[in-house]
VODREN-534442 format. One record per residue (C-alpha): residue in one letter; x, y, z. Coordinates in steps of 0.001 Angstrom, whole numbers, plus 524288, in hexadecimal, padded with zeros to 5 digits. Example, Ala and Ser with C-alpha at 12.3 -4.5 7.8 and 13.67 -1.06 7.14 Angstrom:
2
a8300C7EE6C81E78s835667FBDC81BE4
// end
This chain:
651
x9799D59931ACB1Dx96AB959DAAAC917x970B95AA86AC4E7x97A3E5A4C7ABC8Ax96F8B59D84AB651x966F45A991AB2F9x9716F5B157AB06Bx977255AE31AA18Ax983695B535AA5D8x984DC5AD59AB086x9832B59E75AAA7Bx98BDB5A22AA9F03x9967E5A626AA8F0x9940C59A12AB145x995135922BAA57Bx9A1F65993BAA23Bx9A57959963AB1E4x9A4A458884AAE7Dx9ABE0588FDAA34Fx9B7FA5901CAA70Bx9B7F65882EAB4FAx9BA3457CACAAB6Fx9ACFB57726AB111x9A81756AC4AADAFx99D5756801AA3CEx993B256307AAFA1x9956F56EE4AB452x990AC5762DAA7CBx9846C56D02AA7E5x9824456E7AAB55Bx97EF257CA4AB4BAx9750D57BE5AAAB0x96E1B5716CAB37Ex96EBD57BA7ABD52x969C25857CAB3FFx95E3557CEFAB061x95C9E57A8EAC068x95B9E588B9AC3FEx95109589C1AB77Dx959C9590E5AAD87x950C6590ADAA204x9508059727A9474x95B8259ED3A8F4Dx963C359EAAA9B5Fx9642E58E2AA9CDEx9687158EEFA8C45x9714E59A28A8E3Ex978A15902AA9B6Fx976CF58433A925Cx97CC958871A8657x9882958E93A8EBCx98BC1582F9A9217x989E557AE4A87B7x9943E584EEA81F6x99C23583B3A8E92x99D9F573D1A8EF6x9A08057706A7F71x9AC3257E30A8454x9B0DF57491A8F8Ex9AFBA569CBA8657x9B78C57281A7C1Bx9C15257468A86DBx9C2C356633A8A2Ex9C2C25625CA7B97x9CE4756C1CA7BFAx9D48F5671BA8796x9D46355925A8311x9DA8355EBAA7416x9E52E56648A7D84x9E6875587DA8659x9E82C5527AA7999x9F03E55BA2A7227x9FA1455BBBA7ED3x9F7EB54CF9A7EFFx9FB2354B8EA704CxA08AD55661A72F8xA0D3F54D86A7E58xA0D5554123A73BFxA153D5497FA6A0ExA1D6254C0AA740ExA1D9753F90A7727xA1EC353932A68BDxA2BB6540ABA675BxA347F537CDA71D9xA3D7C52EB5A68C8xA355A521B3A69D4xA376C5161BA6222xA2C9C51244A5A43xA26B850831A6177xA26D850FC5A6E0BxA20DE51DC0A6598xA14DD515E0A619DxA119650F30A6F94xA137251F40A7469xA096852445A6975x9FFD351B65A6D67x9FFB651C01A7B00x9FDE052C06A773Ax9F3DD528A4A6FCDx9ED475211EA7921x9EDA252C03A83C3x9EBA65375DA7B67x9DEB55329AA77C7x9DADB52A4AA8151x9DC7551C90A78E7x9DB1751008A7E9Ax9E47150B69A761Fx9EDAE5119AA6D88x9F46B50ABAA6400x9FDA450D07A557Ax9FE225066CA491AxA057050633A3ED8xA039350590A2D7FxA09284F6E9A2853xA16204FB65A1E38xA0CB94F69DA135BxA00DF4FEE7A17FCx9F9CD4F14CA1702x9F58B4F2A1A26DFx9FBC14F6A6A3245x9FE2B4F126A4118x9FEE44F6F1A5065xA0E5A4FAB4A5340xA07FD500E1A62A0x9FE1950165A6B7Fx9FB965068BA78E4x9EE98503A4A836Dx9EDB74F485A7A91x9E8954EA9BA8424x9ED2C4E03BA7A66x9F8744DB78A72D9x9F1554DC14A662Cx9F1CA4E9E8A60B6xA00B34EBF8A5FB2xA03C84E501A52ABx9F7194E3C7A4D30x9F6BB4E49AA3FA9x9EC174EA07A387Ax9EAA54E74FA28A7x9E1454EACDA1D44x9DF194F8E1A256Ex9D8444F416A2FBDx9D3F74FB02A3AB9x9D46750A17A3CF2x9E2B250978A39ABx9E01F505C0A2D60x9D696510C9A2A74x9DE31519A4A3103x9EB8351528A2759x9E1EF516C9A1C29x9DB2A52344A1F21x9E778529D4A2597x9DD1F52D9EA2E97x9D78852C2CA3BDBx9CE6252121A3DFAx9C60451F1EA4A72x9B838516C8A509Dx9B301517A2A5F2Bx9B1475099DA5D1Fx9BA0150010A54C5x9B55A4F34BA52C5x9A7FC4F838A516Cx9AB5F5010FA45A2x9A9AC4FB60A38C0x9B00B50684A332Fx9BC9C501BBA3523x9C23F4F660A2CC0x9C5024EC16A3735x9CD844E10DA38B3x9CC3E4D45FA41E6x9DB474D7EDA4784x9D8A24E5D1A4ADBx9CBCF4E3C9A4FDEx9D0EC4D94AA5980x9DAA74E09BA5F79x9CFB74ECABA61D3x9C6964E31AA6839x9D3494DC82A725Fx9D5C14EAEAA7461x9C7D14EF4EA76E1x9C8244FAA9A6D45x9BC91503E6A6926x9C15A510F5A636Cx9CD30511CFA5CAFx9D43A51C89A54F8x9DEA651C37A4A53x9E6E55265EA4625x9F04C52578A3B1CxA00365266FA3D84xA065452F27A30F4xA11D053155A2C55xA11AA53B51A222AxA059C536F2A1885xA075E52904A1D23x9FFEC5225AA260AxA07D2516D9A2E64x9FF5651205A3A4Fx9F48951745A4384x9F3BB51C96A507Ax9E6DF51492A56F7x9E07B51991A6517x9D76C51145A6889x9C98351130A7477x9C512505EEA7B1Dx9B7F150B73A7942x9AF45513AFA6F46x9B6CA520D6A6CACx9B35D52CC3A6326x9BF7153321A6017x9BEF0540C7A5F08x9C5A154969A545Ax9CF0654F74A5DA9x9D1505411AA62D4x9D44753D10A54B2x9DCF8547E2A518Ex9E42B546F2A5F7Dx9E78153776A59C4x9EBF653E1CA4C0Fx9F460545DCA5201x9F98053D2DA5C6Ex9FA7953477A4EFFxA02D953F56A469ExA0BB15409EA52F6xA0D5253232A54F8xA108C5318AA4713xA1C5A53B3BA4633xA1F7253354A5253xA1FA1526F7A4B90xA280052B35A40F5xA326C531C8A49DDxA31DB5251DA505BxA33EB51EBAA453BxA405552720A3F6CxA456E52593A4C59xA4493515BEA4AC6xA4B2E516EAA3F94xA54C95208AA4428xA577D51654A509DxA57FD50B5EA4648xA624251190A3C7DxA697D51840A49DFxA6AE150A77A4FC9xA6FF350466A4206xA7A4F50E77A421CxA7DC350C35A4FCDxA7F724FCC3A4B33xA857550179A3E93xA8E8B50976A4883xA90ED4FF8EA5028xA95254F56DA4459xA9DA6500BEA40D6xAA5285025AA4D20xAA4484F225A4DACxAAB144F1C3A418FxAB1C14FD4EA42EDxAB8994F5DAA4EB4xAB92D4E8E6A4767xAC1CC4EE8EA3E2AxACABE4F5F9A4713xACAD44EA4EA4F40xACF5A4E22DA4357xAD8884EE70A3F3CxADFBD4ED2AA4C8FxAE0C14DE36A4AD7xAE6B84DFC5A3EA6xAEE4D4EA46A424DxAF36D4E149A4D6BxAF52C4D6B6A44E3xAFE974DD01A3AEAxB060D4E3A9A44D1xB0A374D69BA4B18xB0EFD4D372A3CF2xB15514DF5CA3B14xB1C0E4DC7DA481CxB21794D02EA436AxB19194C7B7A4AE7xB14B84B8D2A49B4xB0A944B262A4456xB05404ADDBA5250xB074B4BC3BA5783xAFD064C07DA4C69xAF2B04B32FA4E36xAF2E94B794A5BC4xAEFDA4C6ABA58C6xAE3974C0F7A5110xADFEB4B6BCA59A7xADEA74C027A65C5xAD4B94C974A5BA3xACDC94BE13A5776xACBC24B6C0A6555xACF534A971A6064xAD83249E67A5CF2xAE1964A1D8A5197xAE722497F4A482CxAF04249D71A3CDExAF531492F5A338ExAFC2D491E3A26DCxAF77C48D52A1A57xAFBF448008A1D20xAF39147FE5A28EDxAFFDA481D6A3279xAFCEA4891CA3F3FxB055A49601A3E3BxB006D49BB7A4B2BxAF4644980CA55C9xAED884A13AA6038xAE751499E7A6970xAE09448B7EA69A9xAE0724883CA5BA9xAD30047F39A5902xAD1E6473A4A51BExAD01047575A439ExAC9DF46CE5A39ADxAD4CF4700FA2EACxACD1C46C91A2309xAC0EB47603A256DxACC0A48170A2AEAxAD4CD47D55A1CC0xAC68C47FA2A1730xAC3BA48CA0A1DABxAD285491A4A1CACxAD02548ED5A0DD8xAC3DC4981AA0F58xAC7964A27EA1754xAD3C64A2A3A0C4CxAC9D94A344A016FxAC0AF4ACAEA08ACxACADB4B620A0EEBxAC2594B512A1973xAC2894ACFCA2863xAB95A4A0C8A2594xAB50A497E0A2F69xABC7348B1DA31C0xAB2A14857AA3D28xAB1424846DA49C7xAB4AD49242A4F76xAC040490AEA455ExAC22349C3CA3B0BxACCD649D93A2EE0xAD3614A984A2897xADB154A6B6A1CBDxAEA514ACD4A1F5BxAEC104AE65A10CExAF4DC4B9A8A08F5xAEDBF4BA7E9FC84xAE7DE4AD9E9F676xAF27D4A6BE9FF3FxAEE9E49FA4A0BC8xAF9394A0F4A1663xAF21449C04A1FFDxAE5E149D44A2A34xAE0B64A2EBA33C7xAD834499EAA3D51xAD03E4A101A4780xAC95049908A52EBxABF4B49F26A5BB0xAB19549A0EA61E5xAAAC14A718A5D69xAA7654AB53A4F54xAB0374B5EBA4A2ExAA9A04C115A4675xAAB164C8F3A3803xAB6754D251A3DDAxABC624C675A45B8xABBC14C009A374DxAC4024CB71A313AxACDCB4CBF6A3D49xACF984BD17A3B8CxAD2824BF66A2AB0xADA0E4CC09A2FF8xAE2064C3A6A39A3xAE4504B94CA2D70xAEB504C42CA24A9xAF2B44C705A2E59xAF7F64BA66A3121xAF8EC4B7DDA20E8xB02F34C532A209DxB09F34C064A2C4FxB0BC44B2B6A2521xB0F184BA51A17C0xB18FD4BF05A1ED1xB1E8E4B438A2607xB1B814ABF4A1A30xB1F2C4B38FA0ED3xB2A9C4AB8EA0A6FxB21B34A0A7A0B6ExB16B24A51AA034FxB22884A9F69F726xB272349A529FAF7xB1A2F495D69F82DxB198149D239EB6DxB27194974F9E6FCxB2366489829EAF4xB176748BA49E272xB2030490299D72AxB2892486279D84FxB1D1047B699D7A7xB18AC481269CCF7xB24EA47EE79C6BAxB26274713D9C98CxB186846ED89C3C3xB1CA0475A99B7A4xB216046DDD9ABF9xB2F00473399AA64xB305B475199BA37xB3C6147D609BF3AxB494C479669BC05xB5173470949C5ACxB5AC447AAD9C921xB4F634859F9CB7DxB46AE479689D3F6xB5186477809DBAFxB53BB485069DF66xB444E4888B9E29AxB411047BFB9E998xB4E3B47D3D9F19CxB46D648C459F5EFxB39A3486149F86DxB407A47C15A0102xB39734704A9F89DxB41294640D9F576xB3B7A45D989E975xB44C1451CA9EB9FxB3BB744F0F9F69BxB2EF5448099F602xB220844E9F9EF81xB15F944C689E967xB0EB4455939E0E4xB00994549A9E39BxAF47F45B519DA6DxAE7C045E969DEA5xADE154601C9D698xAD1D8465CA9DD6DxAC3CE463A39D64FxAC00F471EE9D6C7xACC0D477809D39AxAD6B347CC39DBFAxAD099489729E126xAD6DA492C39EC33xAD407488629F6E4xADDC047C759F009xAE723485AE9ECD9xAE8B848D0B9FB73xAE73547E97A0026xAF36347A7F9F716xAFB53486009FB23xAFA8D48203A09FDxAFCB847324A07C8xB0789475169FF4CxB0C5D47D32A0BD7xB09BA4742EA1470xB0EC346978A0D90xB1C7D470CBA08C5xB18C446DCF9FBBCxB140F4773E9F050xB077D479959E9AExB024C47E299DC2ExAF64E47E7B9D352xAF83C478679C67AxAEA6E478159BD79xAE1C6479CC9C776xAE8A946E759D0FExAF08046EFF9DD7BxAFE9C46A6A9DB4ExB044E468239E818xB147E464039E995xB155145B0B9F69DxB20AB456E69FDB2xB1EFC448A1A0158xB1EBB43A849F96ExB1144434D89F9E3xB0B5B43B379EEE8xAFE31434339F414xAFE8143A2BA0178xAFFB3447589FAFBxAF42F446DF9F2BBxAEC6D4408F9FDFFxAEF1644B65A07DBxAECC2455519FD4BxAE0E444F089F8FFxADAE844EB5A081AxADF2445DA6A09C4xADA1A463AA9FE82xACD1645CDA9FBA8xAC46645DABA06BFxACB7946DF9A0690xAC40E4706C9F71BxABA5F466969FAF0xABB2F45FEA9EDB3xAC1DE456509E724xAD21F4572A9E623xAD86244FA29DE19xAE67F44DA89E27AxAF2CA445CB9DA2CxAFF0E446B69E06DxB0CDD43F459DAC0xB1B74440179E0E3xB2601446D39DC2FxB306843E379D55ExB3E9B441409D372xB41B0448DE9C62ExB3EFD455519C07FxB314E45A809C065xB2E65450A79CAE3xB239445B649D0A0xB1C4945CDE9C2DCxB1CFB44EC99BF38xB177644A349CC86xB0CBF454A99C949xB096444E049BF72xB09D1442FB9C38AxB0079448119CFE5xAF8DE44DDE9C481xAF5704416D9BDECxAF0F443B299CA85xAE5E5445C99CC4DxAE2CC443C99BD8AxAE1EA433E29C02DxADA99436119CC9ExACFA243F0E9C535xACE69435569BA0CxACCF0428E79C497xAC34642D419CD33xAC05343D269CBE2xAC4DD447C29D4A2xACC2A446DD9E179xAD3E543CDB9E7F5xAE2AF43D769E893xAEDCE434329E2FAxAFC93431FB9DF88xAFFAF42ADD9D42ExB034D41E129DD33xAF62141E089E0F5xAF14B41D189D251xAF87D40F1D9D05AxAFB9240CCE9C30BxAF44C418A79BEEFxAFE1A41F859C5DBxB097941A639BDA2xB041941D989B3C3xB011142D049B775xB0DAA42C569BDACxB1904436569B7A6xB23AB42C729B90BxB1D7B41F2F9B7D0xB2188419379C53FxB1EAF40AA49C280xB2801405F59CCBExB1F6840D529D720xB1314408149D27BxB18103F8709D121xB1E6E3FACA9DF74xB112C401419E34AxB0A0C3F3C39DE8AxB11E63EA449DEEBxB1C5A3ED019E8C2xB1B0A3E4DE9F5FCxB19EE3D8C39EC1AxB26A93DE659E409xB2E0C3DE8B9F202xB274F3D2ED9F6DDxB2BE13CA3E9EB43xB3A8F3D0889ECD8xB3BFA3CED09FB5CxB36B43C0039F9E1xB39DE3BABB9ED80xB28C63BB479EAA6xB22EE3BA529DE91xB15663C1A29E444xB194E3CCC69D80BxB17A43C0969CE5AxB0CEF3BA3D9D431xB03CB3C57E9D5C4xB08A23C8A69C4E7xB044A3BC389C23AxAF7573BAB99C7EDxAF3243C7AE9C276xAF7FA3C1959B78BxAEF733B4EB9B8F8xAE3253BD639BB39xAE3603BC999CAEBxAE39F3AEB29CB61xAECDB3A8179D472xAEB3339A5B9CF06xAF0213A0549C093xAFBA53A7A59C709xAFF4539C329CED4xB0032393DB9C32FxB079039F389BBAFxB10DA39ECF9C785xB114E3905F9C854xB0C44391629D5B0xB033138B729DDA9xAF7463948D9DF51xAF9D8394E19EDAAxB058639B1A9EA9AxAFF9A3A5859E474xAF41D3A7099EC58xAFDD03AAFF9F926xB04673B39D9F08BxAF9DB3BAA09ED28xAF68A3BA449FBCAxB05173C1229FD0BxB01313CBCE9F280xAF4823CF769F965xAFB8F3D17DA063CxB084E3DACCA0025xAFED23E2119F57FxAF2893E4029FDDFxAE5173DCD09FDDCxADFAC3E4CD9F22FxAEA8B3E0AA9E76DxAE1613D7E49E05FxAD97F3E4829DF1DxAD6FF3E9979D06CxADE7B3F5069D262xAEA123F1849DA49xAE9E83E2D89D128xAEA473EE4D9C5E8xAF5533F3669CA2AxAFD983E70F9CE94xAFCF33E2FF9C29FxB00CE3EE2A9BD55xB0CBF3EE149C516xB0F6D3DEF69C24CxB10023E3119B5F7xB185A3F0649B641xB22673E6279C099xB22E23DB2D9B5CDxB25E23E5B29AA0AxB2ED73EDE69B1E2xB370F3E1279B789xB38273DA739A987xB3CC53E76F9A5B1xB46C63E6CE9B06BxB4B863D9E59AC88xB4EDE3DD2699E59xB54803E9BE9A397xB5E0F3E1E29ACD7xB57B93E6579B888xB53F43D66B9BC82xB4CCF3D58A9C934xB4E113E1529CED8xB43A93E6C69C601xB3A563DE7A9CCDAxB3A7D3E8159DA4AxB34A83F3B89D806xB395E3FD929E045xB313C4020C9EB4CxB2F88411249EBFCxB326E419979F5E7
// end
């Protein structure tokens, strides 16, 4: 070594012999001391010193190069890295773990710009000892994040919160003090000339960054960047690849939908192209539809049932029938119960009522409205004679409401075809709805006049219905209770019965006509009535005056009383009407004792009713008296004598 030492030759190669065995830099500084020890002086100790100065220059030159080449190979393994398909979420928690390592952070962590460029907020973080970074939000550009968005430059301090360089905030500053920060270092995230968030690496204690530290975090920045946006497109890709895999999906859902309801059709028609029933085909749909199967006719009739039929409320399923009609379209009737109109054209033939526990779905809808067209051209064709009858019965009611009306001859002949015997009992009833008679009165008219075997037609806006039967009362009560709570407004309804003669049908119309026109003068819209109901008003509104009927109608249990027992109740009740309601003036008129008349009286009360004493029903007794009297003095200067006293009863 003492050699080496005086020798300049020697140290420099000893220094050099250090260098390339990768020596340490004690070493170096070992072998001045030595120098020094063995009394190297002067040029020689200079000459050793400065050769190593120069040597630890070029170890620390190589390590400064080893650490760039650590780095560099560090920085290649994220790239490589950064190109696996992640989703976002998962990319950014991979960045800053890289981060973290490749420059040996504490923490590592990623934020990203607001959409209004008003503040930003943490999306990741990785090393956090607390729950608070990850969704912080940072506003007013707070915080290096906020000089690095504004700058588009790297910001940096070795020691945060005692930097007043930095515009703080109370939030940000919290979370560095729970997480024990010193030195932290942003980064800016670009894409293209806009920034969008910041990559942070952050020191539990005071840190200097170096330049080659800084520009290692750019690039790892520019990397995570084309990173993010790859990410990003490949979101989006994932997004609009999964919405056409559900858009596929609908596709093939409704692609089978429709072949499903293709083959049901299909199905459908052949079995009435084979000739079969109606029950063959409710069956057919009731199998595709999983549920009980009702088909009816317009008058409500069951034509065919699959399975346990349910109990219906028939008003709300008349209601909904009317609907689905209206709607061309399955409507809900309640309870589990559904209805689909079997109509051909603006004519209802019928329903279709579905039961089933389960909602139907939108295709189960169209199958059930399929099924129903099927059934209406299977009853088009079983009823097409009917449906031409229909139209000739209308025709022919039309007719008979007409002033000049068919001739006898040409009646005859059509009613003998339409199997209707006018000689028979009928009332013509009129309906006269408040609103109008829209589509739901008249559908409703065309299935009671099938139900009832009578005929329908629309005559100024009201519903003229022909009805077998006698009571012209009941009629216009049932149709009255039928078709008012159906519009849900008033319905006025006047019916009046056929009479023998010609143009019996158009003068009981009439007739029927003048009873809605009394009823809306009395007391407004609705209600129903016959003219017997009207009293006296009804003579008088009457066609054919019928004053026996309406003196039987008032005064005939005392007429038949007085016959059978040789009475005079008839003349008693006259005169006391006559005598104001007294008894004691009508018993001295009758030269009887008032006794007499009192039990009488007694005798009315109990063969007229309680109520006869009654303005209105007093009204029309008198009335009657007096139409008896006239009528039997008549009689007797006609030769008729007693016998015009009985009124005959009607039938």
């Amino acid at each position: 070594m003492t050699r080496a030492v005086r020798s300049g030759t020697a140290n420099a190669i000893t220094v050099l012999r250090l260098l390339a065995e990768e020596a340490a830099p004690s070493r170096f500084e070992a072998l001045v001391r030595e120098a020094r020890r063995d009394g190297a002086r002067g040029a020689d100790l200079e000459e050793l010193e400065q050769a190593t100065e120069l040597a630890l220059g070029v170890h620390s030159l190589f390590g400064r190069h080893e650490q760039r080449e650590a780095g560099l190979t560090a920085l290649v393994d994220t790239a490589r890295d950064l190109t696996l398909p992640y989703d976002l979420d998962t990319l950014l928690q991979v960045i800053a773990r890289r981060a973290r390592r490749l420059l040996t952070f504490d923490m590592a962590y990623i934020g990203f710009a607001d959409a209004d460029g008003q503040g930003s907020w943490i999306r990741a973080s990785d090393g956090d000892t607390t729950a608070l970074n990850v969704g912080l939000r940072v506003v007013g550009g707070h915080g290096l994040g906020g000089l690095a968005l504004k700058s588009g430059a790297p910001s940096w301090t070795p020691d945060y919160l005692g930097d007043d360089r930095i515009p703080h905030s109370e939030e940000v500053d919290s979370v560095v003090r729970a997480e024990g920060l010193r030195a932290i270092l942003s980064v800016p995230l670009r894409h293209g000339d806009t920034v969008y968030g910041n990559l942070y690496g952050a020191n539990r204690r005071i840190r200097h960054f170096a330049p080659s530290e800084i520009d290692l975090m750019r690039s790892l920045a520019d990397l995570a960047s084309v990173a993010i946006e790859k990410a990003r497109l490949l979101d989006h890709t994932r997004a609009e690849v999964t919405e056409l895999e559900r858009d596929g999906s609908r596709a093939r859902t409704s692609l089978a939908g429709e072949r499903h309801l293709g083959d049901l059709r299909n199905r459908l028609t052949d079995l009435v192209l084979d000739g079969r029933d109606l029950p063959a085909v409710a069956a057919e749909a009731a199998a595709a539809l999983d549920g009980a199967l009702l088909v009816r006719d317009a008058a409500g009739r069951a034509l065919a049932t699959v399975g346990e039929a349910p109990a219906l409320d028939e008003a709300r399923l008349s209601r909904a029938v009317l609907d689905a009609h209206t709607g061309r379209t399955p409507v809900p009737a309640g309870d589990g119960v559904w209805a689909a109109s079997v109509a051909a054209g603006s004519e209802s033939l019928g329903a279709l009522v579905l039961a089933r526990p389960t909602p139907l779905a939108e295709e189960e809808l169209r199958l059930l409205r399929s099924a129903a067209q099927v059934c209406a051209t299977l009853l088009l064709i079983q009823r097409n004679t009917a449906l031409l009858e229909g139209q000739v019965r209308d025709g022919l009611f039309d007719e008979l409401l007409s002033a000049r009306g068919p001739s006898p001859a040409r009646l005859a002949d059509r009613t003998g075809r339409l199997a209707i015997d006018l000689t028979r009992p009928h009332v013509v009833a009129v309906a006269r709805p408040e609103g109008g008679t829209g589509g739901r009165a008249v559908v409703w008219a065309s299935s009671y006049a099938h139900r009832t075997a009578g005929l329908k037609s629309v005559v100024d806006g009201d519903i003229v219905l022909l009805l077998p039967g006698a009571d012209a009362t009941a009629a216009a009560r049932a149709v009255s209770e039928e078709l008012t709570p159906l519009l849900d407004q008033p319905v006025t309804v006047g019916a009046a019965a056929l009479r023998a003669g010609d143009g019996a049908v158009r003068s009981a119309y009439q007739e029927a006509l003048r009873c809605v026109g009394a009823l809306t003068a009395l007391g407004g819209p609705g209600g129903y009535a016959a003219p017997g109901d009207l009293g006296f008003l009804g003579v008088l509104l009457a066609e054919r005056h019928d004053l026996d009927g309406f003196v039987q109608s008032a005064l005939g249990p005392l007429l038949e009383y007085d016959l059978l027992r040789m009475t005079e109740l008839t003349r008693t009740l006259e005169v006391y009407f006559a005598s104001g309601s007294s008894a004691t003036a009508a018993a001295e008129a009758l030269h009887v004792h008032p006794n007499t008349v009192y039990r009488r009286l007694e005798r009315i009360a109990e063969l007229l009713g309680p109520d006869w004493q009654k303005p209105e029903q007093a009204l029309e007794l008198q009335l009657a008296l007096r139409l008896h009297r006239t009528r039997h003095l008549l009689g007797r200067r006609q030769g008729r004598g007693v016998h015009a006293q009985r009124v005959p009863s009607r039938p």
